[in-house]
C-alpha positions as CSV (number, residue, x, y, z in Angstrom):
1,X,142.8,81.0,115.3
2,X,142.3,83.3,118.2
3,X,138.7,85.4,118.5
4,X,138.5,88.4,119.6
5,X,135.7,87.8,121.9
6,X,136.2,86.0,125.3
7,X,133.6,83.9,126.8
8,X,134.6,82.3,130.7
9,X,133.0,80.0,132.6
10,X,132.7,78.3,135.3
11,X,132.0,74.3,136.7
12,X,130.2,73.3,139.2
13,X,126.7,74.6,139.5
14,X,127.4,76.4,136.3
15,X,128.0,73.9,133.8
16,X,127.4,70.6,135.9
17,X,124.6,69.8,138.1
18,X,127.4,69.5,141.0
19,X,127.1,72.1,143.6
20,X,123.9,69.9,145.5
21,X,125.4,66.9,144.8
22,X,128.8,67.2,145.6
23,X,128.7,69.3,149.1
24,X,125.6,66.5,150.0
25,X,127.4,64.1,149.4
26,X,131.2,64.3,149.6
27,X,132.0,67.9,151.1
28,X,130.1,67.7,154.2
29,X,130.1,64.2,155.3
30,X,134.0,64.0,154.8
31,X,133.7,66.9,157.1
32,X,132.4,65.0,159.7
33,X,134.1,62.2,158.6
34,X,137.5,63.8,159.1
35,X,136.7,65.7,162.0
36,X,134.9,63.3,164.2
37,X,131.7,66.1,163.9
38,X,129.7,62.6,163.8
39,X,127.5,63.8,167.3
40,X,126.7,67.3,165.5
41,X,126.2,66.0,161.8
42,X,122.9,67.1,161.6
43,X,124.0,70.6,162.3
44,X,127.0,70.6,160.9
45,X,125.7,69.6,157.4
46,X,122.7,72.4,157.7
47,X,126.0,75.0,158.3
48,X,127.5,73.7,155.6
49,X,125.2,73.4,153.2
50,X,124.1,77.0,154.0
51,X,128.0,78.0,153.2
52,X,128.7,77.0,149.9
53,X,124.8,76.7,148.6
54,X,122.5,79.2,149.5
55,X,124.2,82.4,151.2
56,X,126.3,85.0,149.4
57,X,129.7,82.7,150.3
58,X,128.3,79.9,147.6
59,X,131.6,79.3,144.9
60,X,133.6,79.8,147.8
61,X,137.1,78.3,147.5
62,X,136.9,74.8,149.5
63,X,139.4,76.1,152.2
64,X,138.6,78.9,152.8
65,X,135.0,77.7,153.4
66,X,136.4,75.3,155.9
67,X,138.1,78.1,157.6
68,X,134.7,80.3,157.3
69,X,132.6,77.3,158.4
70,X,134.9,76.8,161.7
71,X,134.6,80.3,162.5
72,X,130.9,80.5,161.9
73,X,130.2,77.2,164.5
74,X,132.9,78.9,167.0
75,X,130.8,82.2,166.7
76,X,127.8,79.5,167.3
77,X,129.4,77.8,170.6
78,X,130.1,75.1,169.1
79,X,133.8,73.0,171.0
80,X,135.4,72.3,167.5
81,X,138.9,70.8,167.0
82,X,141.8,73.5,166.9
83,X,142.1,74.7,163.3
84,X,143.2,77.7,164.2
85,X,146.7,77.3,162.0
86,X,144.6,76.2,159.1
87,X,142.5,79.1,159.1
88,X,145.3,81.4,159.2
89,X,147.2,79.4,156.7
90,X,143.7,79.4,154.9
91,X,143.1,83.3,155.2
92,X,146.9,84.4,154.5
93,X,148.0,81.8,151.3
94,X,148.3,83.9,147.4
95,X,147.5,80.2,146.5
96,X,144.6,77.8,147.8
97,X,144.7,74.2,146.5
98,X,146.3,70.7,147.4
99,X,149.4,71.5,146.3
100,X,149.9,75.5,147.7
101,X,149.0,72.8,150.9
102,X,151.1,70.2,150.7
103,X,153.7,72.6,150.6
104,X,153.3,74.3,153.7
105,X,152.5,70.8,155.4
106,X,156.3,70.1,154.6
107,X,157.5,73.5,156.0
108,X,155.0,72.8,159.4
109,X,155.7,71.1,162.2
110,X,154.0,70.3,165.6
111,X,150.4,71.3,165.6
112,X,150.6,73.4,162.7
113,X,151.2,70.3,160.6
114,X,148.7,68.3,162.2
115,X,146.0,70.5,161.7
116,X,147.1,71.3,157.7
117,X,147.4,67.9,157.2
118,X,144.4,67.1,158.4
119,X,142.6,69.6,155.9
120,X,144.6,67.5,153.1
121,X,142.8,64.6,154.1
122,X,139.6,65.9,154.1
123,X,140.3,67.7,150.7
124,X,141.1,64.1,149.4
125,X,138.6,62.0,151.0
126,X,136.6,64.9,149.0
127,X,137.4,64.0,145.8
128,X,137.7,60.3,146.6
129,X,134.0,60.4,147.1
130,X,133.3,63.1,144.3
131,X,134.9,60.5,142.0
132,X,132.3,57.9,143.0
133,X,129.0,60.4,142.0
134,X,127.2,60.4,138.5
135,X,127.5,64.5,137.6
136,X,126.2,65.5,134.1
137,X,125.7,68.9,132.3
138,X,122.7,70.6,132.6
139,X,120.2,70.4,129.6
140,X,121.0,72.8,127.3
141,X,124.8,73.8,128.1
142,X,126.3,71.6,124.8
143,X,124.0,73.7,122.4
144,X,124.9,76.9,124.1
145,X,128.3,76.5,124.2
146,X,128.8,75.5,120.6
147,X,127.0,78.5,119.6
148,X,129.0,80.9,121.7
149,X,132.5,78.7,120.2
150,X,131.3,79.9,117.2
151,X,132.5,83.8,117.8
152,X,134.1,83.6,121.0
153,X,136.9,81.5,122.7
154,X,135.8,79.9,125.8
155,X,138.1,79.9,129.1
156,X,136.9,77.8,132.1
157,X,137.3,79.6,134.9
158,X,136.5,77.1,138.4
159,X,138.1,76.8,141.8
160,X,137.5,73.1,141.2
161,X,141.0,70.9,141.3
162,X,142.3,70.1,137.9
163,X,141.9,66.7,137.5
164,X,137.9,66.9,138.5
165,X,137.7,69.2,136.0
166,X,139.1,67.4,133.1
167,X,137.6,64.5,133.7
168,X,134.4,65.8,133.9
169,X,135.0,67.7,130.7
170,X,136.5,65.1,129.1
171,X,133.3,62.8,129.6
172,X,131.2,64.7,128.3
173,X,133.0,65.5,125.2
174,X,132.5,69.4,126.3
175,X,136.1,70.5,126.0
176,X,136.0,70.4,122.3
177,X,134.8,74.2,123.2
178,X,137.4,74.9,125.4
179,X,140.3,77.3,125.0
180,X,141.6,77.6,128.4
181,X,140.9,75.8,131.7
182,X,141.8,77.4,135.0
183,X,141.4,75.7,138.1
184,X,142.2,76.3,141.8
185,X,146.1,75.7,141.9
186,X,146.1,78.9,139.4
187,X,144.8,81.2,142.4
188,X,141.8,82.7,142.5
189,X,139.1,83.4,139.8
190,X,140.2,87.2,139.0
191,X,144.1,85.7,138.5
192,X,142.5,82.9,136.1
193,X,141.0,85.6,134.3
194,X,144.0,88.0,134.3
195,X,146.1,85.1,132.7
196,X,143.6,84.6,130.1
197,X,143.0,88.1,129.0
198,X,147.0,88.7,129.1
199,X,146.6,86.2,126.0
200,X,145.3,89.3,123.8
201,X,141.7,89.8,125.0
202,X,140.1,93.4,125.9
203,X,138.3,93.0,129.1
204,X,135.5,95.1,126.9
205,X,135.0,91.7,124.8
206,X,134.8,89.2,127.9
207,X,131.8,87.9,129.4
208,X,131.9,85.9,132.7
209,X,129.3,83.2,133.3
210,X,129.3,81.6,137.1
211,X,126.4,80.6,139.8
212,X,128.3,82.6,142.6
213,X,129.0,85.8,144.1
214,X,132.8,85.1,143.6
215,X,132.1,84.4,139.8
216,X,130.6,88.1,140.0
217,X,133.3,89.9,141.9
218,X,136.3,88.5,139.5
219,X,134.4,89.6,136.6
220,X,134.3,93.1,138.0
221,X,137.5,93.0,139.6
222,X,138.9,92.4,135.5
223,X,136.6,94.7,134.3
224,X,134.7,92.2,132.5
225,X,130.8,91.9,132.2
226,X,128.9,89.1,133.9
227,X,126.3,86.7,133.3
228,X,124.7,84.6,136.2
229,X,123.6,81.0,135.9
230,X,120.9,81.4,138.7
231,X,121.0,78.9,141.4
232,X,118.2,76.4,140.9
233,X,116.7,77.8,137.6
234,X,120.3,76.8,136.0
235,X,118.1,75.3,132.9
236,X,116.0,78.5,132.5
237,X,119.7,80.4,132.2
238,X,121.3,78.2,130.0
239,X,117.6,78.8,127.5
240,X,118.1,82.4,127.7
241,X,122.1,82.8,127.2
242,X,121.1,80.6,124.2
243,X,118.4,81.9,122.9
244,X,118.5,85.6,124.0
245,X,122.2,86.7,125.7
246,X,124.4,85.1,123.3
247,X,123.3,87.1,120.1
248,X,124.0,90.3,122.6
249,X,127.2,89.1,123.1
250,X,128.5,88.9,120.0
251,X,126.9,91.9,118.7
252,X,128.7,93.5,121.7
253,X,125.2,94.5,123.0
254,X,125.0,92.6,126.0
255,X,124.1,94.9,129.4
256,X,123.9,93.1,132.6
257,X,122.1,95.3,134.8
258,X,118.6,93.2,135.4
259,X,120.1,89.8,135.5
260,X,122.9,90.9,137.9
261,X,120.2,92.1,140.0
262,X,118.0,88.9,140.0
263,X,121.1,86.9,140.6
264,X,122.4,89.1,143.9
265,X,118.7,88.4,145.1
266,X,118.3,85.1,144.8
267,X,121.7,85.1,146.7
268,X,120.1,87.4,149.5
269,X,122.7,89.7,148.4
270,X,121.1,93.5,147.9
């Protein structure tokens, strides 16, 4: 039975402990991997890292991070292979995944389908590697999310690709909770939401929870409040959503104001 409250959510650095460990460890070094960036690594990690971890750009879709991190070494000096008919596929496609990918690989040809091609294979060898990592929950999200289950429906809302995502659910016996799971071959995070609220939920009655400025922007872009899981004090988040946030929620007393603000700091966003 539908609820008439709405609860989204998103993945990684969110719910799992896989921001760190997944740009460490797969995202970056299949960049340089892929790339042959092996005489800049050191740099090109630090660049990276700073991308999709720390700055205002963190939660960014992966390709259009790989299209913000080539500009941002160009803008550096940096002699880069040409991915200049990535980045305008990346900066121009209503869709970014594998698939919205793959299909303009088979309309390319010439250098255009070298260079998308080659931003396949680094997407794969992604989750190749991402496959290989140990990535849990962070302590306290179970609790939280059965108690928010138990007056609100839960939509995931992640750029992540689908099949990460239900595994990863799925192993942790976490989508139980789940209504709705968006991913990254359903567009962006504000069309995720827009298909979920089209089910019969008032954007007065939704709540998004994410770890990134993105998370933020499709909450406001729905008209839906926002709750931030604040990079690096994820646990401390999850305590007070439990303990303090989700009573506002359902009692439809939840403001945002100071924790929005915290959150766009931390994110050297003011």
């Amino acid at each position: 039975m539908k609820k008439d409250m709405l609860f989204c959510v998103d993945s990684d650095g969110c719910v799992f402990d896989a921001m760190t460990p997944k740009h460490r460890a797969a995202f970056g070094p299949a960049l340089v991997e892929v790339y042959g960036l092996e005489h800049i690594r050191t740099h090109v990690l630090a660049v990276w890292d700073r991308i999709n971890l720390t700055d205002a750009t963190r939660g960014i879709n992966r390709f259009l991070g790989l299209a913000y991190f080539f500009a941002r070494m160009q803008e550096q000096g940096f002699s880069l292979p040409d991915t200049a008919h990535f980045c305008a596929w990346a900066n121009s496609t209503p869709v970014l995944g594998e698939a919205a990918l793959s299909k303009a690989i088979s309309q390319a040809d010439g250098a255009e389908r070298e260079q998308l091609t080659r931003a396949l294979q680094w997407s794969e060898r992604v989750n190749d590697i991402c496959k290989t990592l140990t990535i849990r929950p962070f302590a306290g999200v179970e609790r939280t999310l059965a108690l928010i289950h138990g007056f609100a429906d839960i939509a995931v809302v992640s750029s992540a690709n689908e099949g990460a995502l239900k595994r990863e659910w799925g192993e942790y016996g976490l989508e139980k909770y789940v209504n709705f799971m968006g991913h990254q071959g359903m567009g962006s995070k504000a069309d995720m939401l827009r298909i979920v609220l089209n089910r019969g939920y008032s954007p007065q009655k939704c709540v998004m929870c994410g770890d990134a400025l993105s998370d933020l922007a499709a909450a406001k872009e729905v008209g839906a409040q926002f709750y931030p899981i604040l990079p690096f004090d994820e646990v401390y988040s999850w305590n007070i959503l439990r303990t303090v946030v989700a009573e506002q929620v359902k009692n439809g007393a939840y403001h945002e104001g100071e924790y929005v603000a915290e959150f766009r700091r931390r994110l050297n966003a003011n």
